[in-house]
N, CA, C and O atoms as a MOPAC input file, in Angstrom:
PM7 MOZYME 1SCF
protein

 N    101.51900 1   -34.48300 1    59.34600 1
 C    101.23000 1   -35.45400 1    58.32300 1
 C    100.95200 1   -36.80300 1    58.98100 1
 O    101.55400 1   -37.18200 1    59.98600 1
 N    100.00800 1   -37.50400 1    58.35700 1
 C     99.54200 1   -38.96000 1    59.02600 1
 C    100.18100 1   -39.59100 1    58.09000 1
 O    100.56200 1   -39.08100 1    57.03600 1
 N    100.30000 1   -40.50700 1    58.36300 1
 C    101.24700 1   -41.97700 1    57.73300 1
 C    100.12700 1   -43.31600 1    57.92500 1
 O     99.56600 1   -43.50100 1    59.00500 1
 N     99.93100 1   -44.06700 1    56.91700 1
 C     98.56500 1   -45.73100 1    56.61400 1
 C     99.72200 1   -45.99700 1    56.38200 1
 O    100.71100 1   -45.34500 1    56.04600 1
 N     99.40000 1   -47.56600 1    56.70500 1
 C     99.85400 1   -48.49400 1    55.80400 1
 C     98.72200 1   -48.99900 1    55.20700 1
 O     97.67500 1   -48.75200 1    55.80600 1
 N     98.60400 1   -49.96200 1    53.67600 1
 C     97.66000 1   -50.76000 1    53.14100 1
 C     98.44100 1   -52.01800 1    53.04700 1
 O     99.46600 1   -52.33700 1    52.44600 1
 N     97.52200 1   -52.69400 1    53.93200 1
 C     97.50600 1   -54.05500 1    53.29500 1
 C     96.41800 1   -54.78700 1    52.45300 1
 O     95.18900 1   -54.72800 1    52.48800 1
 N     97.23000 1   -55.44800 1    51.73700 1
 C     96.27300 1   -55.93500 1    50.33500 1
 C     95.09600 1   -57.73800 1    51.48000 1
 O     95.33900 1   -58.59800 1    52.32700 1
 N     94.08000 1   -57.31700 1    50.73200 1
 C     92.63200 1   -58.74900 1    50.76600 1
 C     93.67700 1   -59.52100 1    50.48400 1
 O     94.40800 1   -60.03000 1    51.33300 1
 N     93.77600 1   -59.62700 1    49.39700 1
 C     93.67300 1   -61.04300 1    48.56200 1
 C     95.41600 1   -60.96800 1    47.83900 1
 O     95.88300 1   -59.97200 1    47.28500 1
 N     96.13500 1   -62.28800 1    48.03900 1
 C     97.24300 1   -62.09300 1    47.23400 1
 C     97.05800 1   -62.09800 1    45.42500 1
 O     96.08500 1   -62.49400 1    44.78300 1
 N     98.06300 1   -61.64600 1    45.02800 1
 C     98.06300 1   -62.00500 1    43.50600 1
 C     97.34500 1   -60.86200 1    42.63100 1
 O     96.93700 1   -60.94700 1    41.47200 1
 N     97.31700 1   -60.05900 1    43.27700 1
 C     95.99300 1   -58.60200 1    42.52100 1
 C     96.75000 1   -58.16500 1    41.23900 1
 O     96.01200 1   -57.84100 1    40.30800 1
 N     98.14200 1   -58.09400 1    41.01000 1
 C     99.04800 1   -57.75100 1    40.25000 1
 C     99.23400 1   -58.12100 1    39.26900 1
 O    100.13300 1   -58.95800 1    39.18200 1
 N     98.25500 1   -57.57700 1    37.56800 1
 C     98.41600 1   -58.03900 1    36.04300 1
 C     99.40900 1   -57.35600 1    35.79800 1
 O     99.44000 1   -56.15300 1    36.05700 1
 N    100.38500 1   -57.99500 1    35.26000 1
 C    101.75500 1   -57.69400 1    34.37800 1
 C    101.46300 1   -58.19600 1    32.89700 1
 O    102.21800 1   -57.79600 1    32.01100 1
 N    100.30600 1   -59.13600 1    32.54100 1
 C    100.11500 1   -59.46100 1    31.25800 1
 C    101.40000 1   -59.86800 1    30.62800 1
 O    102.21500 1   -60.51900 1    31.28200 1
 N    101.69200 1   -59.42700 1    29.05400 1
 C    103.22100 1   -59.88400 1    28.64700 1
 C    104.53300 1   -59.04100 1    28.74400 1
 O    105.67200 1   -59.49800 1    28.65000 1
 N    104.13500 1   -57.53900 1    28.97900 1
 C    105.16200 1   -56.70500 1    29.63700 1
 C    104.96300 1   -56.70700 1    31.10400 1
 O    103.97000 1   -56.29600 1    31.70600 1
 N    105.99800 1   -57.20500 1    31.57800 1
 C    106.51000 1   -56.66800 1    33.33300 1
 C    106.55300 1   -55.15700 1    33.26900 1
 O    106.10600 1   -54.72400 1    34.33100 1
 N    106.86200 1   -54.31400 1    32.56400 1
 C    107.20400 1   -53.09400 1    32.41200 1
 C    105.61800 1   -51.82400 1    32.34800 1
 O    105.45500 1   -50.61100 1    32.48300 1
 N    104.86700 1   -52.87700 1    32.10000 1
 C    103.65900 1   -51.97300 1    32.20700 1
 C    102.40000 1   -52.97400 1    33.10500 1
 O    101.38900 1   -53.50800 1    32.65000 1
 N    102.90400 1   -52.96200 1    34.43800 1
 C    102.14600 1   -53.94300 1    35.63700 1
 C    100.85300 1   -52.78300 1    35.55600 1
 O    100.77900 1   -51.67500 1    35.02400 1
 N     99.85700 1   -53.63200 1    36.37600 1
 C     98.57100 1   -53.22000 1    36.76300 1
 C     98.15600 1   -53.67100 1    37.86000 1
 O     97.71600 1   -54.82000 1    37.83900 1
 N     98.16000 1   -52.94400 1    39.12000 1
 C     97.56100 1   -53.12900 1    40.38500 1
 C     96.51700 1   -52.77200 1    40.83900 1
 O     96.50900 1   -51.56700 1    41.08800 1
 N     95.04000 1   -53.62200 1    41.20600 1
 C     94.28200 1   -53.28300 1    42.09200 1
 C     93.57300 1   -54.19700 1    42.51800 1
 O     93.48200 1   -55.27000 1    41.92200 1
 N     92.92300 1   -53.92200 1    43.66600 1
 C     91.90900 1   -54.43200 1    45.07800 1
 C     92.46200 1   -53.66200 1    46.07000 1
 O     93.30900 1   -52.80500 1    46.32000 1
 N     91.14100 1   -54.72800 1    46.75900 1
 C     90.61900 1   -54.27600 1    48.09800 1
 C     91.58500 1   -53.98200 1    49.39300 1
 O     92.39200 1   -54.90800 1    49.46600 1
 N     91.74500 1   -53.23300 1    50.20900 1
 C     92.94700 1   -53.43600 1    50.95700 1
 C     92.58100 1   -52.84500 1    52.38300 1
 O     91.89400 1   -51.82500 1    52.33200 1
 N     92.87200 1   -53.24000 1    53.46500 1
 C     92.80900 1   -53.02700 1    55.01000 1
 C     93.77200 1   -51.59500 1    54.95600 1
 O     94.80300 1   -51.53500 1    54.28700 1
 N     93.20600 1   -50.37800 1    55.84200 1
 C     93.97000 1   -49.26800 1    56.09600 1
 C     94.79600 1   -49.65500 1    57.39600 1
 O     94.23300 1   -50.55500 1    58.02000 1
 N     95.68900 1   -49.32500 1    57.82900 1
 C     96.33800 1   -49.72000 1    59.39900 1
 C     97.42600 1   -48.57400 1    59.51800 1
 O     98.36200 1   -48.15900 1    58.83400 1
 N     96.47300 1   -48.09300 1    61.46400 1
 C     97.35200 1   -46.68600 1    61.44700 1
 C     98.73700 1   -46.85600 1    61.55000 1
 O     99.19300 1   -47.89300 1    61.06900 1
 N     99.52700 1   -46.03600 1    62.09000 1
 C    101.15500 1   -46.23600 1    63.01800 1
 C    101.49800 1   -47.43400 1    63.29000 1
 O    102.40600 1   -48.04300 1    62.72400 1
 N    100.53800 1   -48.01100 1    64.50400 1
 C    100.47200 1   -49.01500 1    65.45900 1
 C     99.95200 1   -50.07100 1    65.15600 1
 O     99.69600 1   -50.90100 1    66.02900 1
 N     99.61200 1   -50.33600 1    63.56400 1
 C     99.06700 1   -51.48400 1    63.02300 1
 C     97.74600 1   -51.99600 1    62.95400 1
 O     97.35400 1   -53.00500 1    62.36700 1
 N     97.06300 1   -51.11100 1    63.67800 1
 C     95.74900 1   -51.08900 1    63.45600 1
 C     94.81700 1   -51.17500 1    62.84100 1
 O     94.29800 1   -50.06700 1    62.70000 1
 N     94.23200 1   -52.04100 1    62.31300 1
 C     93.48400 1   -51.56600 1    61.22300 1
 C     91.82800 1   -51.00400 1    61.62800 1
 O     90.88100 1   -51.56300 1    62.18000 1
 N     92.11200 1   -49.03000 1    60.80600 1
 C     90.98600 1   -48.28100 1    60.52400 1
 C     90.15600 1   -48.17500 1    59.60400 1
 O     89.28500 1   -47.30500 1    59.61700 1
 N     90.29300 1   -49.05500 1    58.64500 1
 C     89.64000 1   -48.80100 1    57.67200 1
 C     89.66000 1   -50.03600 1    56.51100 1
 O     90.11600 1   -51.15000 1    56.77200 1
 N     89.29900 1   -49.80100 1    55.66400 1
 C     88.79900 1   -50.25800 1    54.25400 1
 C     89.50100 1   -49.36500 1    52.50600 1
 O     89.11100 1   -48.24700 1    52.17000 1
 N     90.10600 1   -49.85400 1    52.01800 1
 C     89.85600 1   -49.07500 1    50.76300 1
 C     90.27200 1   -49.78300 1    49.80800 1
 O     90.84600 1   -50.83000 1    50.10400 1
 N     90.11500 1   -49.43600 1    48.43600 1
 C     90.25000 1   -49.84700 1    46.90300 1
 C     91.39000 1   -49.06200 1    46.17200 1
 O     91.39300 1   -47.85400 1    45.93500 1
 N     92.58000 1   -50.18600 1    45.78800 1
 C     93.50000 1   -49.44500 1    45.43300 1
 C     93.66500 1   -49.20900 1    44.04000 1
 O     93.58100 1   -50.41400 1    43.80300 1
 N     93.81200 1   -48.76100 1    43.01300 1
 C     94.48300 1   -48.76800 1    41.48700 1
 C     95.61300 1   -48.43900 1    41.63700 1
 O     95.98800 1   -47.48800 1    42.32400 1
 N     96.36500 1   -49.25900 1    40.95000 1
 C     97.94100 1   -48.44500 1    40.72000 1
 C     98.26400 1   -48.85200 1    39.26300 1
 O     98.45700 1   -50.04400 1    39.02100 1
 N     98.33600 1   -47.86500 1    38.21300 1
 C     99.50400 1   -48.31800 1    37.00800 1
 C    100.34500 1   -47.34000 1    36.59100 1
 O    100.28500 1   -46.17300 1    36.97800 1
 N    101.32700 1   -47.88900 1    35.61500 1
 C    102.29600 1   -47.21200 1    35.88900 1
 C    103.47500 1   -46.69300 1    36.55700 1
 O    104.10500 1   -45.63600 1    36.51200 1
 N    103.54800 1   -47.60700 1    37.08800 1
 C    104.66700 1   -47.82300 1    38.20800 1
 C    106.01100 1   -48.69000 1    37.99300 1
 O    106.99200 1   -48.65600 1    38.73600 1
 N    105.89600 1   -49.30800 1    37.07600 1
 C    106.94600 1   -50.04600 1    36.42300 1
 C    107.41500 1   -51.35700 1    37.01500 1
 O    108.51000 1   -51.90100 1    37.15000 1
 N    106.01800 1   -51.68600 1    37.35000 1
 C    106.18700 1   -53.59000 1    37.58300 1
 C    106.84600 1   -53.68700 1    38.91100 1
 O    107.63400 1   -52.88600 1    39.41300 1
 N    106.27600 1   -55.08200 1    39.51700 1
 C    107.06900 1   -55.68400 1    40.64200 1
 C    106.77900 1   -54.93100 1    41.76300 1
 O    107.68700 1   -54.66700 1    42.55100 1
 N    105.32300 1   -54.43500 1    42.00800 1
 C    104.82400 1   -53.86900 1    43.40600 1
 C    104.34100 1   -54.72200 1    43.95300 1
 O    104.89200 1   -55.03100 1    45.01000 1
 N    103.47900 1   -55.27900 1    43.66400 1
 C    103.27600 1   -56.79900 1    44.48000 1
 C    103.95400 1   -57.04800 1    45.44400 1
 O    103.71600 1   -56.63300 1    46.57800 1
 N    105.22300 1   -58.01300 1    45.00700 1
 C    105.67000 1   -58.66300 1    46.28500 1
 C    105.75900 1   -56.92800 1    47.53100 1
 O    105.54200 1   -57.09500 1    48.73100 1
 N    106.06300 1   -55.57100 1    47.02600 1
 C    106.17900 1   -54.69100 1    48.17500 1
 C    105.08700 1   -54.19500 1    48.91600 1
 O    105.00800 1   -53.75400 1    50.06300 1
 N    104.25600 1   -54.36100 1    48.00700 1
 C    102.72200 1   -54.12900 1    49.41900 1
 C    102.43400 1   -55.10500 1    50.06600 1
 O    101.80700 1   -54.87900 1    51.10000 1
 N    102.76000 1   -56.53700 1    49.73700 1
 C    102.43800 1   -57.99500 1    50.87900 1
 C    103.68200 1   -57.58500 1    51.89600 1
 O    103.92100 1   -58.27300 1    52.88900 1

């Protein structure tokens, strides 16, 4: 099994609107292997996750 990390472009990607409880995450984000590298490029969506991912992908 391979293991990325993503790091996020741009801070602040994270709509929570008026529920925290139903957050909405996406952009652009740097792939980086093991060793911190960055290989790549990609576009993330995340919902449904139950708020407060933000501050854990920066």
């Amino acid at each position: 099994m391979q293991n990325y990390r993503l790091r996020p472009l741009l801070d602040n990607q994270e709509f929570t609107g008026n529920r925290a409880d139903n957050a909405y995450w996406e952009g652009a984000c740097e792939v980086l292997d093991t060793d911190g590298r960055v290989i790549g490029k990609a576009y993330l969506e995340l919902a449904g996750y139950g708020g407060g991912l933000g501050a854990r992908l920066n």
